[in-house]
C-alpha positions as CSV (number, residue, x, y, z in Angstrom):
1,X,12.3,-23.1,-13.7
2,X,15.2,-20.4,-14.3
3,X,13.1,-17.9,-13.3
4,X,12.5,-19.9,-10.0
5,X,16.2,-20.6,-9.1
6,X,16.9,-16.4,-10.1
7,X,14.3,-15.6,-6.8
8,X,15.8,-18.8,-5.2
9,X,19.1,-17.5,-5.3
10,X,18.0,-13.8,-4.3
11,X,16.2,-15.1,-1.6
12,X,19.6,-16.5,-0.5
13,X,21.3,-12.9,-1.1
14,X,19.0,-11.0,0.9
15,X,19.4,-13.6,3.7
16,X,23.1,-13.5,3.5
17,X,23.0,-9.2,3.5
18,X,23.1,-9.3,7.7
19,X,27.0,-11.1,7.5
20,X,28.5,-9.1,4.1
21,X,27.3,-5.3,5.3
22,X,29.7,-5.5,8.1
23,X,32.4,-5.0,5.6
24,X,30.6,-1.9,3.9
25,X,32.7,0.4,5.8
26,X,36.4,0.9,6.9
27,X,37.8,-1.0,9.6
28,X,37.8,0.9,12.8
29,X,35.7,3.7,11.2
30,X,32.5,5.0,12.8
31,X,29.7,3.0,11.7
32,X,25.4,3.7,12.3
33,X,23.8,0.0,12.4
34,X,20.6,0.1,11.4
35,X,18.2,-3.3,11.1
36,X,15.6,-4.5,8.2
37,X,13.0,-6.8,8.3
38,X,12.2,-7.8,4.9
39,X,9.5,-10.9,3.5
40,X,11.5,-12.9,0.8
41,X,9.1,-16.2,1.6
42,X,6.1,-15.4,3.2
43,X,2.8,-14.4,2.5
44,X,3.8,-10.9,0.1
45,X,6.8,-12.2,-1.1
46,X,5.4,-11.4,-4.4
47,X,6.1,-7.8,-4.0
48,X,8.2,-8.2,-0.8
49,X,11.9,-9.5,-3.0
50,X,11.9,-6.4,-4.9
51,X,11.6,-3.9,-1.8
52,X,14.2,-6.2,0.2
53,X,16.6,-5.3,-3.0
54,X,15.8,-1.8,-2.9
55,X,16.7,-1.4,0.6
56,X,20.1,-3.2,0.2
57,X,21.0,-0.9,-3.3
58,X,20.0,2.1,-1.4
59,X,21.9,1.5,1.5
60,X,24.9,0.9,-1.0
61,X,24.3,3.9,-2.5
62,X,24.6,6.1,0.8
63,X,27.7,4.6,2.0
64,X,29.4,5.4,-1.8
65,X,28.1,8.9,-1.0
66,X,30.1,9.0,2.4
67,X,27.2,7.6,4.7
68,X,25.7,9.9,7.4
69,X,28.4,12.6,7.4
70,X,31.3,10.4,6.8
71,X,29.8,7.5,9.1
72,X,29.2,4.5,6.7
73,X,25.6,2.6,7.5
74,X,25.9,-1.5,9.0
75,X,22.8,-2.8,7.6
76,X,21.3,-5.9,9.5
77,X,18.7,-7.3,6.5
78,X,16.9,-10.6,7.6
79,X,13.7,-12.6,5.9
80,X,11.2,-13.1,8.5
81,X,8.9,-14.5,6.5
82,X,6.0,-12.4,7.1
83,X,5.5,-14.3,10.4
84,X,5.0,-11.8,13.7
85,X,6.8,-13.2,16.1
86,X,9.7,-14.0,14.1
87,X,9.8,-9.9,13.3
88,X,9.4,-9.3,17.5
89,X,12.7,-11.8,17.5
90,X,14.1,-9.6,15.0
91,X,13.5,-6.2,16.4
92,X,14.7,-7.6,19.9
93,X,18.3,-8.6,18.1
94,X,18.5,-5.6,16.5
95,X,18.4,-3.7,20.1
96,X,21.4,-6.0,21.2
97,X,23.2,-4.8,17.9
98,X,22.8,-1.4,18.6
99,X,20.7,-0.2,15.8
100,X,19.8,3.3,16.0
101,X,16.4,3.1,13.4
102,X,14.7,-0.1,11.9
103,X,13.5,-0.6,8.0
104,X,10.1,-2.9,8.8
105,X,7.9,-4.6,6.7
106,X,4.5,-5.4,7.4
107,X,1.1,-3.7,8.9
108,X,0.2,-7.0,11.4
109,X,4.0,-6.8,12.4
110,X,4.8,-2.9,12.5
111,X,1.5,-2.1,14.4
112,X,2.6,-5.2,17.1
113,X,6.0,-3.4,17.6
114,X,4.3,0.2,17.5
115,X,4.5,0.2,21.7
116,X,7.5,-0.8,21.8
117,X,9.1,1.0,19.9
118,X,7.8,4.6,20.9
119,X,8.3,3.3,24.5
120,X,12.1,2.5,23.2
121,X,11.8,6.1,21.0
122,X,13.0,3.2,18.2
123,X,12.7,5.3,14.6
124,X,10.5,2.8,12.7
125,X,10.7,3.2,8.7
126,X,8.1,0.9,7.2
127,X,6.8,-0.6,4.2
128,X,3.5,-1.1,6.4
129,X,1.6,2.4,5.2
130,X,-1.1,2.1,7.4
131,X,-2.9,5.3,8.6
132,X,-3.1,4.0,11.9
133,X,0.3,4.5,12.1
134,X,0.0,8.5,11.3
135,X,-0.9,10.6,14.3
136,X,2.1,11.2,16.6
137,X,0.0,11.3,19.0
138,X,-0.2,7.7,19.4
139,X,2.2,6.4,17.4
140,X,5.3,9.0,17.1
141,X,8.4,6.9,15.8
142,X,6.7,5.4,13.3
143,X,7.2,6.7,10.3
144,X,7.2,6.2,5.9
145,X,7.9,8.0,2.9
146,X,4.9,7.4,0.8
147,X,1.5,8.3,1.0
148,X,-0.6,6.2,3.8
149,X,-3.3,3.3,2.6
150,X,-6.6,5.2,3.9
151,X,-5.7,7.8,2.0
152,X,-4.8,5.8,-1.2
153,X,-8.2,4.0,-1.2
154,X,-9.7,6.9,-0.8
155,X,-8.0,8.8,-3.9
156,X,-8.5,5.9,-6.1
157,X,-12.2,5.4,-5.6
158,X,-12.4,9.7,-5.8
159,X,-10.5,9.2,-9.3
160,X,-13.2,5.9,-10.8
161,X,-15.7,7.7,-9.4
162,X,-14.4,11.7,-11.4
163,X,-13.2,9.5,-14.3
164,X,-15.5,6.2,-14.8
165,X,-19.1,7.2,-13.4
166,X,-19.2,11.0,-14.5
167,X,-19.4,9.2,-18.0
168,X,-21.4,6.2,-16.9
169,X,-25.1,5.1,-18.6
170,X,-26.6,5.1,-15.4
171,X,-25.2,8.4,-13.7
172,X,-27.8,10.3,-12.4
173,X,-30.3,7.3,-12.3
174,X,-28.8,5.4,-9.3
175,X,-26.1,5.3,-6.8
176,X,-22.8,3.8,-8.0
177,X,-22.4,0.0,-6.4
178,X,-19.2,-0.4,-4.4
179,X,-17.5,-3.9,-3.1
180,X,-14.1,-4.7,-1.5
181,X,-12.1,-8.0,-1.9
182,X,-9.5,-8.7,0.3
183,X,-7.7,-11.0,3.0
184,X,-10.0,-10.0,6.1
185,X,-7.7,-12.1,8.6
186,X,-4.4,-9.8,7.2
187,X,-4.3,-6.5,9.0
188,X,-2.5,-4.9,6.1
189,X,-5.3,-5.8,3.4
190,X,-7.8,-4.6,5.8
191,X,-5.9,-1.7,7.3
192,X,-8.5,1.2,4.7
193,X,-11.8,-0.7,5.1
194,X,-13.1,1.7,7.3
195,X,-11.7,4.7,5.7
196,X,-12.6,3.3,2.1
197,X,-16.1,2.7,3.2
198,X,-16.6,6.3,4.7
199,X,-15.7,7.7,0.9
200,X,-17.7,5.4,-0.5
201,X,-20.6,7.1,1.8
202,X,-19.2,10.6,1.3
203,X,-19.6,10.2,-2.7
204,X,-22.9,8.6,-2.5
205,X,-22.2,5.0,-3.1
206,X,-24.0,2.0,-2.4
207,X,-22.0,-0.7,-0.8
208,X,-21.8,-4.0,-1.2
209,X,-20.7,-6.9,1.1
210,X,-16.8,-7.6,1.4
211,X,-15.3,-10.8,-0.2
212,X,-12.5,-12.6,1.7
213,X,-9.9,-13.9,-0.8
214,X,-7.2,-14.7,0.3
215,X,-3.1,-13.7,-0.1
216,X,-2.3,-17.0,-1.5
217,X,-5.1,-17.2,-3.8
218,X,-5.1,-18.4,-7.3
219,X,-8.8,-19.7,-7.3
220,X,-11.3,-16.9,-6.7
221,X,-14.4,-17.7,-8.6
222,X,-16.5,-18.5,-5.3
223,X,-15.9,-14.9,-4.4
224,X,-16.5,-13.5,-7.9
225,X,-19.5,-15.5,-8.4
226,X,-20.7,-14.3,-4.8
227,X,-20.0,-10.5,-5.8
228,X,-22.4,-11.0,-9.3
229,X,-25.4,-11.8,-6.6
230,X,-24.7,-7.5,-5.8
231,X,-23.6,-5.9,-9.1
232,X,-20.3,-3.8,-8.2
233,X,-19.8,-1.2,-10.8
234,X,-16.4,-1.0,-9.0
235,X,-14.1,-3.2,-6.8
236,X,-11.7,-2.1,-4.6
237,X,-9.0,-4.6,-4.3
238,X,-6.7,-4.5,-1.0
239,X,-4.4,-7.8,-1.6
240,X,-0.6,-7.7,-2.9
241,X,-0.4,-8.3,-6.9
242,X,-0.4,-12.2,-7.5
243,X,-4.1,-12.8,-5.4
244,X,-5.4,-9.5,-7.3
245,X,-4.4,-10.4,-10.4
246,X,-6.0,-14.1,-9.4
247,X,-9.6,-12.0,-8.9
248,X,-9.2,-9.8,-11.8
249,X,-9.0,-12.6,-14.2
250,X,-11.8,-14.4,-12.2
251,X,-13.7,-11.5,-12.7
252,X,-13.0,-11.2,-16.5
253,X,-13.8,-14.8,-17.3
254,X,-17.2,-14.8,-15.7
255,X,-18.5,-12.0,-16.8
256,X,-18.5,-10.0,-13.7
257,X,-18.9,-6.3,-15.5
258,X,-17.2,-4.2,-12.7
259,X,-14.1,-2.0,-13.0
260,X,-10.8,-2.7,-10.3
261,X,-9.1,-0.4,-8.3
262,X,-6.4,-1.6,-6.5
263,X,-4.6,-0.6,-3.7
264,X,-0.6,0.2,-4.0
265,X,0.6,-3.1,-2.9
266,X,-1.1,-4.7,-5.6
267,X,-1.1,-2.6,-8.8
268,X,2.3,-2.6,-10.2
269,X,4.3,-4.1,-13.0
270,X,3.9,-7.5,-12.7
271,X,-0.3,-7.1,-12.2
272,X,-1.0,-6.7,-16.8
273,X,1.4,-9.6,-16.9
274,X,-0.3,-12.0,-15.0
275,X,-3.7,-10.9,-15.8
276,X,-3.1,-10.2,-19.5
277,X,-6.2,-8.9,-20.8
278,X,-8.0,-9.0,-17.7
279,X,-5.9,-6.3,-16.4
280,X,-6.8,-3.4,-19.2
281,X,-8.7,-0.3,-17.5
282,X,-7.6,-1.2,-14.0
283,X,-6.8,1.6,-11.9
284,X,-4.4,1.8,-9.0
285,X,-3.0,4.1,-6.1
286,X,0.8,4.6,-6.2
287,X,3.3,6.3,-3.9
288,X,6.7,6.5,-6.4
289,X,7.7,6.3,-10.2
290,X,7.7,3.3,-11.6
291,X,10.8,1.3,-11.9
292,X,12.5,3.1,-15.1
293,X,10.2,6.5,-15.0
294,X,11.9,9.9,-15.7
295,X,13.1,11.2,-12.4
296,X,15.4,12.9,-11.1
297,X,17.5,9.7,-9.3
298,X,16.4,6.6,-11.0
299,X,19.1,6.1,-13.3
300,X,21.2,6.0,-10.2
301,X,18.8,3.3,-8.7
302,X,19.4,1.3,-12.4
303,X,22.6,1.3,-11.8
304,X,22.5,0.2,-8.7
305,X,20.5,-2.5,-9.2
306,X,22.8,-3.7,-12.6
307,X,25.3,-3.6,-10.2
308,X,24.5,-5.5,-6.6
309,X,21.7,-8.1,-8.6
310,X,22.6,-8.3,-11.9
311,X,20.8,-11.9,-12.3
312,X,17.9,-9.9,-12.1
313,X,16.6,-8.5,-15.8
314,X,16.2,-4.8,-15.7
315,X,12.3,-5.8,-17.5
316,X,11.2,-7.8,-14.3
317,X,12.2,-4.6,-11.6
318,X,9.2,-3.2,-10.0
319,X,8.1,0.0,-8.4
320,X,8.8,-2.0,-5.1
321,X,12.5,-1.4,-5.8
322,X,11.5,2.1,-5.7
323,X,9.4,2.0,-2.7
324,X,12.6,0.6,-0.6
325,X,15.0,3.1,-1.9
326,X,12.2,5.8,-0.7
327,X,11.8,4.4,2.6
328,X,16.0,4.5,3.1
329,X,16.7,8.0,1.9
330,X,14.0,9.2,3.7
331,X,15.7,7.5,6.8
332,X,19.1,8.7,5.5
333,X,17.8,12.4,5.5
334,X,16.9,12.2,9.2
335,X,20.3,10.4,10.2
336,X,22.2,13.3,8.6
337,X,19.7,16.2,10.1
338,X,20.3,14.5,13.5
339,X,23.8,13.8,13.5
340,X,24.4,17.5,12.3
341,X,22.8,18.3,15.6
342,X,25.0,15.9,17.7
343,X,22.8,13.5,18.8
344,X,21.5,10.1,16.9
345,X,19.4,9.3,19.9
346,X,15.9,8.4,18.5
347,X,14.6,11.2,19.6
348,X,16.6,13.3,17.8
349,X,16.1,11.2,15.0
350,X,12.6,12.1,14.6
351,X,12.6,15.7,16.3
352,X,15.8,16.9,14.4
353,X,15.4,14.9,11.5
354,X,12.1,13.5,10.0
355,X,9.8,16.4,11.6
356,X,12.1,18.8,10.6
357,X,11.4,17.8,6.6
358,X,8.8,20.0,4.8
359,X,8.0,19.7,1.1
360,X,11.7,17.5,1.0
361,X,12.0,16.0,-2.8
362,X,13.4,12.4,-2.7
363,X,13.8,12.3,-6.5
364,X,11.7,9.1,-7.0
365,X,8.3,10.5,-8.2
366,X,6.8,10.3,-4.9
367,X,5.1,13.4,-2.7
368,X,7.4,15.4,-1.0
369,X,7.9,15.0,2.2
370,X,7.0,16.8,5.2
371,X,6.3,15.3,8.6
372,X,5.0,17.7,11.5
373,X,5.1,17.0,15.4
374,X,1.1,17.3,14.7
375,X,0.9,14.9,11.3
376,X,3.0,12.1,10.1
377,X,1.2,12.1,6.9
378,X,3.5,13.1,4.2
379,X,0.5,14.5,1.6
380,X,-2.4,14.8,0.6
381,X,-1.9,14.3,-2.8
382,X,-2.5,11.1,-4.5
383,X,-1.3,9.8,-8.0
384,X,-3.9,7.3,-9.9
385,X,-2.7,5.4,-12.8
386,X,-4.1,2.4,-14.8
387,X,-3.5,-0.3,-17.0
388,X,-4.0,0.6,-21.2
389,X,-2.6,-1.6,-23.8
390,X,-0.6,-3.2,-20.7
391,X,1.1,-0.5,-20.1
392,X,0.6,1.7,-16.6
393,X,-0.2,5.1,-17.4
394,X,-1.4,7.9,-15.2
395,X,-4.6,9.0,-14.9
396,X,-4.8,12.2,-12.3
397,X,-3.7,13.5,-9.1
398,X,-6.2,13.3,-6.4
399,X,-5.8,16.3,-4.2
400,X,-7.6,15.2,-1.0
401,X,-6.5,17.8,1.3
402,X,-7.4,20.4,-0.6
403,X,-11.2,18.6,-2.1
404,X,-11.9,17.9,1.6
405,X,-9.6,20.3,3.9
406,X,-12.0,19.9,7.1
407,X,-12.4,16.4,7.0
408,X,-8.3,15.9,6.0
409,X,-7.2,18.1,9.2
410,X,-10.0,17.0,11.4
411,X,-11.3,14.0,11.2
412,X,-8.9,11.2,8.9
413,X,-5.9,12.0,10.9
414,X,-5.0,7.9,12.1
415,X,-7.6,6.1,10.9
């Protein structure tokens, strides 16, 4: 129950953030209003609370270190509850504000907005990763600092299949058999399907039928029992950490016999914790350090976070913290690289500022960043960690640009 009323009570924090933020900067001095849609209550919530605190500690943080060039951020955080048209109500209130960029949340909601906002030339950081949202072409104020979901799936069945099958019985007698389990109706769990499936095809797997389990789920032995009929030496696992962690341990207690790999929104701190045992050898795409890693800024983002939600134990942070903080700095860099050249239109915003960015180090583990007029695709490179004696460790770097440079410049680009 305490640990209920600690997320109760955060959940009523993040939701307060759009009325306290008005006072982060001096009365009367210049202020850049930018807006956040966060999901503190909806359907990936699990992971969704830590992000929303990262993006309120970061924003902190750049208004201590004098904002964009001595112009202090106004940060409009809501809840929207995962729900689309509540995130459409959002976006259309943060136009009457003024905001000059948005912090968004998820794939279903992000792509939804996508025409509106290039149409509005809106800069649109997300925590949605989705490839689709990666060729300027189509979608060019769209934008993220991490490494896109297509591209994650694709690393972290490359890294089983280098790591796990090279040393298998059966390599060299058959293919390797392949299955996914994931939401199908959620168009963030199903965003890499058809990118997962090519690679899958490109390293000579045999694939298996998907399983639909759902975001909620805490019951998934219909689905495991269903994927024993096929025999997946590997499942690829697209849900956020509670419903993954709900298969996983499905999977252990009947026996299934298949390794996990896990896409970045589930595999993360809390995944060995609720599948205890169940969760050893499972291996996961990430696109930062780890809450706590060695790098460059995180004991700035410790104490920033001991600071703004101290009710919230240091031990029970996640990498999602991280992944907020990446998404605002990223968005800070461009506001500073556009306002330098006198103009925080959105246009300049993403001309001036984010596809001016190559190779830029955040400090937080990730890829550097570089985002061309061409690509919004910030690497190639992919880290893949797993889970031994409960602990995450790291595994390899999967270099897809480099393994497959035609394919990566030619044919993934959006997709």
């Amino acid at each position: 129950m305490q640990g209920k009323s600690i997320w109760i009570k955060l959940g009523i924090f993040c939701i307060s953030l759009a009325l306290i933020f008005g006072f982060s900067a001096t009365a009367g001095a210049a202020q850049i209003k930018i807006g956040a849609l966060n999901d503190m209550t909806g359907a990936t919530s699990d992971v969704g609370k830590d992000y929303a605190m990262g993006i309120a500690e970061a924003i902190h943080y750049i208004n201590d270190m004098g904002g964009v060039n001595g112009k202090k951020i106004k940060l409009y955080q809501f809840d929207y509850g995962y729900r689309v048209p509540e995130a459409l109500t959002k976006y259309k209130l943060f136009k009457r504000l003024g905001a000059v960029a948005v912090l968004g949340w998820g794939t279903g909601d992000t792509e939804a907005l996508s025409p509106t906002v290039t149409k509005e030339q809106m800069p649109y950081v997300s925590a949605s990763y989705s490839a689709h949202l990666t060729n300027p072409k189509k979608t060019p104020f769209n934008l993220f600092a991490a490494t896109d979901y297509s591209s994650n799936a694709r690393a972290a069945l490359t890294a089983w299949y280098d790591v796990k099958w090279s040393k298998h019985m059966d390599n060299g007698k058959r293919k390797p058999r392949f299955q996914c389990s994931y939401m199908f109706a959620s168009p963030y769990s199903s965003a890499p399907i058809k990118a997962i499936k090519d690679q899958a095809k490109l390293l000579g797997f045999e694939v298996g039928p998907d399983q639909d389990v759902s975001l909620f789920a805490i019951d998934t032995k219909s689905q495991v029992l269903a994927m024993k009929d096929f025999k997946p030496d590997v499942v690829w696992h697209g849900n956020t950490t509670m419903s993954v962690a709900a298969t996983v341990r499905d999977a252990y207690s009947l026996g299934l016999g298949a390794d996990h790999i896990v896409n970045n929104w589930g595999f993360d701190e809390n995944l060995p914790r609720l599948a205890g045992k169940a969760a050893e050898g499972v291996m996961g795409a990430t696109v930062c350090a780890f809450y706590g890693e060695d790098t460059a800024l995180m004991k700035t983002v410790m104490e920033y976070g001991k600071k703004f939600n101290p009710g919230v134990p240091v031990e029970k942070r996640l990498v999602r913290t991280i992944q907020g903080w990446s998404n605002a700095l990223a968005l800070w860099e461009a506001l500073k690289r556009a306002d330098k050249a006198g103009d925080l239109s959105g246009e300049s915003i993403l001309k001036n500022g984010f596809e001016t960015m190559r190779s830029f180090e955040l400090g937080l583990g990730g890829a550097p960043l570089t985002y061309t007029a061409t690509d919004h695709r910030i690497s190639g490179q992919v880290p893949i960690y797993t889970i031994q004696d409960g602990k995450i460790t790291f595994v390899k770097t999967v270099d897809l640009k480099n393994r497959w440079p035609d394919l990566w410049a030619n044919a993934w680009l959006g997709w």
